[in-house]
N, C-alpha and C positions, 0 to 999 in steps of 0.2 A: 288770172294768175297762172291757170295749166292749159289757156289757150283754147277755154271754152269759151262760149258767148254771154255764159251767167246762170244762173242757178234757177230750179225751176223750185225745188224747196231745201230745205234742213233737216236732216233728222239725226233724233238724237240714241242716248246710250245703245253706240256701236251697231246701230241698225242694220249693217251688213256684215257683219263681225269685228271678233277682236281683235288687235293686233296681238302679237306670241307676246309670252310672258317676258323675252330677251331686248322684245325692240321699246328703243326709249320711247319716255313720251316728248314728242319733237316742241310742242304749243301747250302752254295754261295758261289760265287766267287774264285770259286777251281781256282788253276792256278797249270794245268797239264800239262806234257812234252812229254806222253807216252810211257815212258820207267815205269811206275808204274806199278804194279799188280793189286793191291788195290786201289779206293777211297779216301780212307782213309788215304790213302799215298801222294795224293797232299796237298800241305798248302791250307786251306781257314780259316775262320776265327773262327772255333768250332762247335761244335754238337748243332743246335737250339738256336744260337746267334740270338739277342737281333739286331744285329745290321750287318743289313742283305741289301740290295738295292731290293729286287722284295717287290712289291705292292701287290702284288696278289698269285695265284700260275699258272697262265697263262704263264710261264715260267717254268715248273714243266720240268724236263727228261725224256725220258722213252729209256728201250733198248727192243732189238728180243736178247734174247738168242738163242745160238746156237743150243741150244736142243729142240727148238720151242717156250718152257714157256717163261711167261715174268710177 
């Protein structure tokens, strides 16, 4: 999706920090299958909804890209 070749793992609550208390939260409550390419491609509830369940962003994602970056 950001033009890497794939994920080498996941980690979770905000493993390389949080995002500031101003910036929304963009994604919740994806419900994915792993058959998707894309993010973008699970249902969740729209881009920087209003009406989200995390409190905080101490639940943020982070991935290792394949190619190191992240």
């Amino acid at each position: 999706m950001l033009g890497f070749d794939g994920a080498e793992c996941a980690r979770p609550n905000a493993y390389f920090g949080r995002a500031g208390r101003n910036v929304p939260i963009w994604m919740d409550r994806l419900v994915c299958n792993s058959r998707e390419m894309y993010l973008d491609q699970c249902p969740f509830q729209g881009w920087g909804s209003d009406f989200h369940s995390c409190q905080s962003h101490r639940d943020d994602s982070s991935a290792v890209c394949r190619n190191g970056k992240y």
